[in-house]
N, C-alpha and C positions, 0 to 999 in steps of 0.2 A: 504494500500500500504506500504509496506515492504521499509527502507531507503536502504538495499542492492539492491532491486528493481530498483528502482528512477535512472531515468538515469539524467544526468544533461543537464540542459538546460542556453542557454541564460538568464543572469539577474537572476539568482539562488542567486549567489555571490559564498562568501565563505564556505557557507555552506553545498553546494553541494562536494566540493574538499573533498578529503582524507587528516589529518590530525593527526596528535599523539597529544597526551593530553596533553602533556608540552606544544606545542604551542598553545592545545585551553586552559590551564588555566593562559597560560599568556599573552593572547592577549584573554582577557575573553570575554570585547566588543563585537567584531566583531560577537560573538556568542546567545549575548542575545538579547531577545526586547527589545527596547528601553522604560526608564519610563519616560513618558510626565511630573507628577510632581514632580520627582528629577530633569528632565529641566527645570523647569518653575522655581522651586526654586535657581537652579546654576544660570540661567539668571537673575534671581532678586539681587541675591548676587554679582553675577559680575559688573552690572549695578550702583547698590546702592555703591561699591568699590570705581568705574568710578568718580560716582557723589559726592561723599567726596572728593576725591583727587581736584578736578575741585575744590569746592566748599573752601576748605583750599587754594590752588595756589591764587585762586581769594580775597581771603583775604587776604592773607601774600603778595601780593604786593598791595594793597590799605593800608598799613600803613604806619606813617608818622613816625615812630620811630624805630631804629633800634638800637641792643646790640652789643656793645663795651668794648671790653678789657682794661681796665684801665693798667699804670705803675706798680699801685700796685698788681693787680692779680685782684681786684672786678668787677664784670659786671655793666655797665653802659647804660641806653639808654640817646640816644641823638638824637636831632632831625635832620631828613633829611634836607639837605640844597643843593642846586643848585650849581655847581661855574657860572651858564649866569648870576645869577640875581646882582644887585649890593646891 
């Protein structure tokens, strides 16, 4: 079956439309099969991204020390303190 043939049907997509090649090579997507393990690896890189950032946030506020700018220009830590506690 000939694609001048092919009449289009429902749920074809885009595929079926008439298009110029500027548009299919810059919206290439739309036109290719999808590859199952370039997804499976985006979703693992995206995921593992996710789970660092989570995992750094959940650190950096369970410390009890934080850096301070000294008078003279030097970095200082110093310990967190409350002002409720007496």
């Amino acid at each position: 079956m000939n694609k001048k043939d092919h009449k289009a049907e429902p749920g074809d997509g885009l595929r079926s439309l008439k298009s110029t090649m500027l548009f299919r090579a810059v919206n290439y997507e739309l036109y290719i099969r999808p590859n199952k393990m370039v997804m499976i690896f985006g979703t693992i890189a995206i995921f593992s991204c996710i789970g660092y950032i989570v995992y750094m946030r959940h650190n950096s506020d369970n410390t009890k020390y934080y850096s301070a700018v000294t008078s003279d220009g030097s970095v200082d830590f110093k310990k967190k303190t409350s002002k409720w506690t007496v």
